[in-house]
C-alpha positions as CSV (number, residue, x, y, z in Angstrom):
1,X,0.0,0.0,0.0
2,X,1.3,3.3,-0.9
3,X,1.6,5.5,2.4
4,X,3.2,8.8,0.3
5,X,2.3,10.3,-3.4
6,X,4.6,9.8,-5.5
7,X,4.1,13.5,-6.2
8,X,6.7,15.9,-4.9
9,X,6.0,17.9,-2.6
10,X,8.5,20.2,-2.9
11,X,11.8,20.8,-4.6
12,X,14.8,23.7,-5.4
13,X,16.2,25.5,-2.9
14,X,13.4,27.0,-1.0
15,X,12.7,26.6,2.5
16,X,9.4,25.1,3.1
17,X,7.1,26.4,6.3
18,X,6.1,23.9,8.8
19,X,3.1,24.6,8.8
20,X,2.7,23.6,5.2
21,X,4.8,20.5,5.2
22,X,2.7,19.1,8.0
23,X,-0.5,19.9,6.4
24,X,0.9,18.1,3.1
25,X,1.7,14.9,5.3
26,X,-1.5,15.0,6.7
27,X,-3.5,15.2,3.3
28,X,-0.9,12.3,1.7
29,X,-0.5,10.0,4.2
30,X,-2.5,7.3,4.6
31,X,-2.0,4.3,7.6
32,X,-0.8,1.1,7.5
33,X,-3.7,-1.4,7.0
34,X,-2.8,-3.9,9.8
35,X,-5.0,-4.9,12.4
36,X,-4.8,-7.3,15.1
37,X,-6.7,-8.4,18.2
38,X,-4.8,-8.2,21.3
39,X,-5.1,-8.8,25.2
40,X,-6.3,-6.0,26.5
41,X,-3.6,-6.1,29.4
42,X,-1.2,-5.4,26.3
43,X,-3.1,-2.9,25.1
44,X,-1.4,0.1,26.9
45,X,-0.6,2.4,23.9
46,X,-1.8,1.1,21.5
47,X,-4.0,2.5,18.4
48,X,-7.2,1.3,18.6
49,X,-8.6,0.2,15.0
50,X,-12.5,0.2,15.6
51,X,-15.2,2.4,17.8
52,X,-15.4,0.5,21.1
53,X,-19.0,0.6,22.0
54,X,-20.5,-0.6,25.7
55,X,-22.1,-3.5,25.6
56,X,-23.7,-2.8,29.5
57,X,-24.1,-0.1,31.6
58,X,-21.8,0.9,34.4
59,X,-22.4,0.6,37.0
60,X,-24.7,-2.5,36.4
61,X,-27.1,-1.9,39.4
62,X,-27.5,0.9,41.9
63,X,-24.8,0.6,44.9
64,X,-23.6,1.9,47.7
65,X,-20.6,4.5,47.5
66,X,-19.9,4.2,50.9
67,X,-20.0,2.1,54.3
68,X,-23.4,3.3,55.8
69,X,-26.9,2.5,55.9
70,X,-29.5,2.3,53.4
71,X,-33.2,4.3,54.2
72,X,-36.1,5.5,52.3
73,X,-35.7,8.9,52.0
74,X,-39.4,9.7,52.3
75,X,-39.4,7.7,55.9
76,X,-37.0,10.6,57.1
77,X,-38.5,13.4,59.2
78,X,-37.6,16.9,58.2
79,X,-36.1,18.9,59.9
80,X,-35.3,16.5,62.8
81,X,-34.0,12.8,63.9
82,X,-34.9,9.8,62.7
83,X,-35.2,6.5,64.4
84,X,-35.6,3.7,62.0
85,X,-35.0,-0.2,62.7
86,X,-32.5,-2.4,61.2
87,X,-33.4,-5.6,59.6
88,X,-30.4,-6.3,57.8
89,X,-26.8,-6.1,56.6
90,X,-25.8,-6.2,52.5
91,X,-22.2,-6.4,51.4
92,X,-20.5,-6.2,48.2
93,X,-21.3,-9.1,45.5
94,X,-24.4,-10.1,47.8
95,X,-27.9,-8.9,47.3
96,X,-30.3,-8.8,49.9
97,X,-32.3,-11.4,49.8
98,X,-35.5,-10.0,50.8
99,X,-37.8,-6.5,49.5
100,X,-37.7,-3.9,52.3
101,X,-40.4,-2.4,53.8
102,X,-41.0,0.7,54.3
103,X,-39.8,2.2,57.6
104,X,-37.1,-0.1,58.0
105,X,-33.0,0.2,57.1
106,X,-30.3,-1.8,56.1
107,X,-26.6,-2.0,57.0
108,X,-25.0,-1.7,53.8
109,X,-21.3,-1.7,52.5
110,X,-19.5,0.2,49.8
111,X,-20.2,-1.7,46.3
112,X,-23.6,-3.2,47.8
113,X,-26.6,-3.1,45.7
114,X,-29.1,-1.1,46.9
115,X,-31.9,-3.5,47.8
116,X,-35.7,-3.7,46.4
117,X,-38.5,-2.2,48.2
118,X,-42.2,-4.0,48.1
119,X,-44.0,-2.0,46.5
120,X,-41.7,0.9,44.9
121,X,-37.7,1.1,43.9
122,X,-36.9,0.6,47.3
123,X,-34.4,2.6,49.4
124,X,-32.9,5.3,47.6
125,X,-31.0,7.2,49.9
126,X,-27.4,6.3,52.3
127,X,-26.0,8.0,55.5
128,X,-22.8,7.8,55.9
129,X,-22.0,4.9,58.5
130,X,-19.6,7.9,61.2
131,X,-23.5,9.7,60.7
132,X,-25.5,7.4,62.5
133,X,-25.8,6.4,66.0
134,X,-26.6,2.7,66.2
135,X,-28.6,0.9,69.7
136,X,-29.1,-2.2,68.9
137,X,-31.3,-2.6,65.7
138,X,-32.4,1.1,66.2
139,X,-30.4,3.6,64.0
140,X,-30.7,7.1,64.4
141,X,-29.9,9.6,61.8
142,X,-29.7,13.6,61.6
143,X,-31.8,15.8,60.0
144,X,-30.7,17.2,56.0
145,X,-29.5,14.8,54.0
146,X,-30.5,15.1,50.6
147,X,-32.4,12.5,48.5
148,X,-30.1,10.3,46.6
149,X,-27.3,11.1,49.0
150,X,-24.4,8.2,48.9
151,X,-25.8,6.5,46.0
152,X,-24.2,5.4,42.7
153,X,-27.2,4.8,40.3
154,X,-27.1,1.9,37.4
155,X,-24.9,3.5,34.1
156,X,-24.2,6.9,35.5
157,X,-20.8,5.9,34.3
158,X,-21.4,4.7,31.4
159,X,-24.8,3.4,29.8
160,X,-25.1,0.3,27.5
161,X,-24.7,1.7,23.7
162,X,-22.2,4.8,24.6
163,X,-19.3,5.2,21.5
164,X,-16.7,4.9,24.5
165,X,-14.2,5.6,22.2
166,X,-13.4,6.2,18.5
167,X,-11.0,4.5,16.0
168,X,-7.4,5.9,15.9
169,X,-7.5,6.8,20.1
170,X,-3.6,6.1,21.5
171,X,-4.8,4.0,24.3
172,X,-4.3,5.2,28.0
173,X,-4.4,3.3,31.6
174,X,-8.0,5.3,32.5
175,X,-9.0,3.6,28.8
176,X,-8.0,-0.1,30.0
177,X,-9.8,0.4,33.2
178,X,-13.2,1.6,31.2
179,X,-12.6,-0.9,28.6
180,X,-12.2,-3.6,31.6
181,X,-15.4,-1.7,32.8
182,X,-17.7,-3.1,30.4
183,X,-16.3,-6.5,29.7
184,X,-13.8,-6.5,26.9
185,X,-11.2,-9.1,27.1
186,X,-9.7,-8.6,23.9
187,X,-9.3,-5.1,21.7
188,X,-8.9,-4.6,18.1
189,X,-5.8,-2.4,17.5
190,X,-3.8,-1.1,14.6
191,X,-0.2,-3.5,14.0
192,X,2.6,-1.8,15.5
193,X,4.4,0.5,13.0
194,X,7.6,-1.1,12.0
195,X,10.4,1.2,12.1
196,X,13.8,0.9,10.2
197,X,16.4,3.1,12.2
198,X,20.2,4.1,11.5
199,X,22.4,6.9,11.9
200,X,25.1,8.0,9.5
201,X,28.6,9.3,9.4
202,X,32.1,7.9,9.5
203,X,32.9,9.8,12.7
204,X,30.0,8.3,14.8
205,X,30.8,5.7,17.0
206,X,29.0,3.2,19.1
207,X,29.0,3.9,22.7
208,X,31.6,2.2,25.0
209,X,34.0,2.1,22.3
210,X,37.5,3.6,22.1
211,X,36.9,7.0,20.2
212,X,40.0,8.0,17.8
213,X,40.4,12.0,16.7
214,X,37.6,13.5,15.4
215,X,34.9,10.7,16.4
216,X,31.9,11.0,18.5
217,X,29.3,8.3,20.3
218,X,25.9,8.0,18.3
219,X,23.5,9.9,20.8
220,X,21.1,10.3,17.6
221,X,19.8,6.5,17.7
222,X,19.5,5.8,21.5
223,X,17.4,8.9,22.0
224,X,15.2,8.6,18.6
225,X,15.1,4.6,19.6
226,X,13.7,5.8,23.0
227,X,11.0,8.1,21.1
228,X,10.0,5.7,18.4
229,X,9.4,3.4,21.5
230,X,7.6,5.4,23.7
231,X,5.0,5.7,20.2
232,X,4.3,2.2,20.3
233,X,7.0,1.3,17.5
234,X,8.8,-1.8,16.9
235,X,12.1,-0.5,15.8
236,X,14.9,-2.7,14.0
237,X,18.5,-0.8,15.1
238,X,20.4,-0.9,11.3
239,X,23.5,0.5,13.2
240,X,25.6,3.3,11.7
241,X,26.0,3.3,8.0
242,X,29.9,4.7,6.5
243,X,30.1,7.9,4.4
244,X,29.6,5.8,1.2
245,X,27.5,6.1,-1.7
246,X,26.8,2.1,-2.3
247,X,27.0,1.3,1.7
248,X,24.7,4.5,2.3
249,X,22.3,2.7,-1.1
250,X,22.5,-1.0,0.1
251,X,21.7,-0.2,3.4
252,X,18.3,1.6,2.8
253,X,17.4,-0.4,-0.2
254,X,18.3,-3.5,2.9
255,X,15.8,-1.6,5.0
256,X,12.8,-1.2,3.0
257,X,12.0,-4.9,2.7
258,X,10.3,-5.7,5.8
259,X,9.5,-1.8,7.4
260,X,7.0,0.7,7.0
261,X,9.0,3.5,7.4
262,X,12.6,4.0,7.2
263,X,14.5,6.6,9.7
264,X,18.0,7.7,9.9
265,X,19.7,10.8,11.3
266,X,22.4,12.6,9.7
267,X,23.6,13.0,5.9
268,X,21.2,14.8,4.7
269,X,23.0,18.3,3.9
270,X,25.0,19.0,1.2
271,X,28.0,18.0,1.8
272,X,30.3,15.7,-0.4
273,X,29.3,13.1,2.5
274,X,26.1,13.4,2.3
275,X,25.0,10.7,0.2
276,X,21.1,9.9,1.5
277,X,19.6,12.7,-1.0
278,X,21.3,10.9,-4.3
279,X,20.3,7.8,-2.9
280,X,16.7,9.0,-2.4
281,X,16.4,9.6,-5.6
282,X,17.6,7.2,-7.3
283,X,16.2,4.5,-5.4
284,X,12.8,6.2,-5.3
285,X,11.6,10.1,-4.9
286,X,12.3,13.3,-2.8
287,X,8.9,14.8,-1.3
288,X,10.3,17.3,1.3
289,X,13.8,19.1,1.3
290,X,15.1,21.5,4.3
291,X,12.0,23.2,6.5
292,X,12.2,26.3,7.5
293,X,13.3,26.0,11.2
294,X,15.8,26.7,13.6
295,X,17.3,24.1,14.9
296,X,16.7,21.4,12.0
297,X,16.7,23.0,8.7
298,X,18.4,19.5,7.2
299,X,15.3,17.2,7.0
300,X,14.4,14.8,4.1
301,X,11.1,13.2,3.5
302,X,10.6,11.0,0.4
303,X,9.8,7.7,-0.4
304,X,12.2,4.2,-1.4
305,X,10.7,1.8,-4.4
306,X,10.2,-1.8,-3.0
307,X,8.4,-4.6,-5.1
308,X,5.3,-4.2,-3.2
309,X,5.0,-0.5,-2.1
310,X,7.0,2.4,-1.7
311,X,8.5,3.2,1.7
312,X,8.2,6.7,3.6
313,X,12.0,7.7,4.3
314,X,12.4,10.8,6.6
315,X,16.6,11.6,7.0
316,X,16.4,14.2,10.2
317,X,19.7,16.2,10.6
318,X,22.9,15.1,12.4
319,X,23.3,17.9,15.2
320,X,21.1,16.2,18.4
321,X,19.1,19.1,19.1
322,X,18.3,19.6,15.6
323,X,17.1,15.5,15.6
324,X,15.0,15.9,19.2
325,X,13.2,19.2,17.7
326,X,12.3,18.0,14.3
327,X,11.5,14.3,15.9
328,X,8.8,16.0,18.2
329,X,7.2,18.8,15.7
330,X,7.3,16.5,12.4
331,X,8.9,13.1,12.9
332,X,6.1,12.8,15.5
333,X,2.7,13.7,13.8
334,X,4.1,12.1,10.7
335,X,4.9,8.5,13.0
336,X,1.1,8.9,14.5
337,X,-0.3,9.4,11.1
338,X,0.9,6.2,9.2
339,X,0.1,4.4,12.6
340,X,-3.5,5.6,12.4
341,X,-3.5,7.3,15.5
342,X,-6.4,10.5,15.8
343,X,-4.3,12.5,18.1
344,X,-4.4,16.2,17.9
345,X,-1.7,19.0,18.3
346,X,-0.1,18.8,21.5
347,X,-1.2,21.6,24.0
348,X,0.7,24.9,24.1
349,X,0.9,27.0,26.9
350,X,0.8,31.5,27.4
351,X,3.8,31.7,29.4
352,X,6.0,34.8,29.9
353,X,9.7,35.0,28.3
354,X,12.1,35.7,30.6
355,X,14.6,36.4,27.5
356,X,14.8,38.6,25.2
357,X,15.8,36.8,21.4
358,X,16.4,38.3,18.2
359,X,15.5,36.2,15.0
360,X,14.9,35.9,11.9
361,X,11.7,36.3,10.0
362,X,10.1,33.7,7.6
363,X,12.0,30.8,10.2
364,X,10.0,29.5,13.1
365,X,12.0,29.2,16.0
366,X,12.5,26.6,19.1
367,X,14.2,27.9,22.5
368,X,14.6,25.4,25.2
369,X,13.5,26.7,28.0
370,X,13.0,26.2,31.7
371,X,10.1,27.2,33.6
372,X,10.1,29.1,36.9
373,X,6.4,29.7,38.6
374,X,6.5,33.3,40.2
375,X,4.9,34.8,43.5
376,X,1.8,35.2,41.7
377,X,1.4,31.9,40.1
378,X,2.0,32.9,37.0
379,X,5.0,30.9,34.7
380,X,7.9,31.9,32.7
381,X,10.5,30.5,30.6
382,X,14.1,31.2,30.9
383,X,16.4,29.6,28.3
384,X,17.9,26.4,29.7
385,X,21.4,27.1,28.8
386,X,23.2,28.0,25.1
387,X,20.8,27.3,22.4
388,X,22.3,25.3,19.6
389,X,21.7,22.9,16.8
390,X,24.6,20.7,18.7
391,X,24.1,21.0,22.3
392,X,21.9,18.4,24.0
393,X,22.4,19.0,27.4
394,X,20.5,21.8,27.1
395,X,17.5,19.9,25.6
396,X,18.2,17.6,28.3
397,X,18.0,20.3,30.9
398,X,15.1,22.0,29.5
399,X,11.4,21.2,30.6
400,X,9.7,22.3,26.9
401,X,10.4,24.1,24.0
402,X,9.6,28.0,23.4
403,X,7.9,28.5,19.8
404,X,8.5,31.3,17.5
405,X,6.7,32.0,14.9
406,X,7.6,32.6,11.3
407,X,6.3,36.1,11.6
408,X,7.9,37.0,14.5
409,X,11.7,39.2,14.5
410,X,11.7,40.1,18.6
411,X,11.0,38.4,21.6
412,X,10.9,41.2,24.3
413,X,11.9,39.9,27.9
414,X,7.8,39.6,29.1
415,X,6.0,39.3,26.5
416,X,3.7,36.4,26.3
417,X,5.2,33.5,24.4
418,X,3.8,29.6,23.8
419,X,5.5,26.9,25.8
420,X,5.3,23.3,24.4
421,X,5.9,20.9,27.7
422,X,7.9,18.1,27.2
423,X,5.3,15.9,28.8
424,X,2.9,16.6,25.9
425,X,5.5,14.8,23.3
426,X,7.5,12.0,25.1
């Protein structure tokens, strides 16, 4: 199945905005068609691939919320105490055997089904257990309670024939539980996206070997390993490919059997070492070249030939700041697309810069930033060290990044800014 026109979407030398790159992914890409049924104690995570609909309402009867004891609320007196007899106790998972008269109460515990009156619904109302004063089987109980107090009623939850949730919804632990809620054993979820991943470059090295001049340790791969993860990806680690034309050729052509997308970080420049462009287009087409953004203008997006259907191939840049910023505000959306995922835009926040940053126009901009909360509650976000396409202990040190738009030149030291959180990507 073919995931990515074959059209371009852009060539030359121009700089293409975000915001239209994005909006072309979203109109091109299509998911993967896999679907498989699944435990639903695996299911953490996972893209659901059909509406799941209740089959019964939740709660299935009308219980108790809390230790107490169960009345008619019309028996009370208003305005005064109550003395009402007890005739019975009803726990959890064991209904009261017998309708309930009028005028008389029951002991009940938290989960317990409210019992069945005689002639009507029966008690309706619960007081709180620390409420009552008990002598013997006479219970006393205070004056203003209100009707319905302490009661969970049948499907205020959830009712038999709700649309819990729609296709393409990233599973959460509060879904499980509901899911869990009304019976399902087994969910229908998208397949796993399978990812292809390598890094390029003669001078990048595996960690915990013996670094000669000029070499560094592949951070790229570990920490877009951890990302493509944490989406619900299975990733297949290619290693590090040489600065070589046919090595750089055989290796993707290598990856596109068996993956639906193909990822790699580095090489994608210019540069006489840069070989992932020629290969790209020789081997199949080049949809994307360089976004306008700062750090990460180096990004590729096209697509490799393979005997049964093209393969999306985005080449993020080498620099590890550059590769966590374009991996959350493209690599990201573009991942939850082909995996069928529904998820919106990730929350931004109105914070105040506590910087002032000159830029350029036409580029939008990420500063990693720290946030401080001030005496009046309000936040604002500080840079988080040296800003640059290299340095990843900043992004490391940061809590989100600040985004500048492509219309903006000046960011005045507090004026209001938007703050993307971490927490809303990873």
């Amino acid at each position: 199945m073919t995931q990515l026109s074959e059209d371009c979407f852009a060539h030359g030398g121009a700089l293409m905005r975000l915001d239209e790159a994005l909006s072309l992914v979203a109109e091109r890409i299509q998911p993967i068609p896999g679907i498989e049924s699944i435990p639903l104690t695996t299911a953490y995570g996972r893209i659901l691939a059909c509406d799941l609909i209740a089959s019964n309402d939740v709660p299935p009867h009308a219980n108790s919320a809390v230790d107490g004891y169960a009345v008619y609320y019309d028996d009370l007196l208003p305005g005064r105490e109550t003395v009402l007899t007890l005739v019975g106790r009803i726990a959890a998972g064991r209904p009261f055997a017998r309708r309930v008269r009028r005028g008389k109460v029951l002991r009940v515990l938290t989960g317990a089904i409210m019992p069945v009156g005689e002639s009507d619904d029966g008690p309706d109302t619960v007081f709180m257990q620390e409420d009552c004063e008990v002598n013997g089987t006479r219970v006393t109980f205070p004056s203003g309670i209100e009707r319905g107090a302490n009661c969970r009623l049948q499907g205020e939850d959830v009712t038999a024939g709700k649309k819990l949730f729609a296709t393409g919804r990233r599973l959460r632990a509060a879904d499980l539980g509901l899911a869990a809620a009304i019976g399902r054993e087994v969910l229908a979820v998208r397949t796993r996206l399978r990812v292809a991943l390598f890094s390029t470059g003669d001078e990048v090295q595996e960690p915990g070997t013996d670094l000669e001049p000029g070499q560094i340790y592949d951070s790229n791969r570990v920490a877009l390993g951890a990302l493509l993860t944490s989406l619900g990806c299975a990733v297949s680690d290619f290693g590090i490919l040489a600065d070589d034309l046919q090595k750089t050729a055989d290796g993707i052509a290598e990856a596109a059997k068996n993956h639906d997308l193909i990822i790699s970080s580095g090489g994608v420049s210019v540069g006489e070492e840069d070989h992932v462009r020629a290969v790209l287009e020789s081997q199949g087409n080049v949809d994307i070249w360089r976004l306008a953004i700062k750090p990460g203008r180096p990004l590729i997006l096209g697509t490799v030939r393979t005997a049964a259907c093209p393969v999306p191939y985005l080449g993020l840049p080498g620099n590890p700041a550059a590769v966590i910023v374009t991996f959350l505000k493209f690599a990201r959306p573009l991942i939850l697309r082909l995996a069928g995922a529904s998820e919106q835009s990730p929350r931004v926040y109105p914070v105040r810069a506590g910087f002032s940053h000159k830029k350029k126009k036409e580029r939008r901009e990420y500063i990693q930033c720290v946030l401080t909360v001030g005496a009046d509650g309000s936040f604002t976000a500080s840079k988080a060290g040296r800003q640059g396409a290299g340095i990843l202990s900043v992004v490391s040190a940061a809590d989100g990044l600040v985004e500048l738009p492509e219309e903006m030149e000046y960011v005045r030291c507090g004026s209001m800014v938007d703050f993307l959180p971490f927490s809303e990507v990873e």
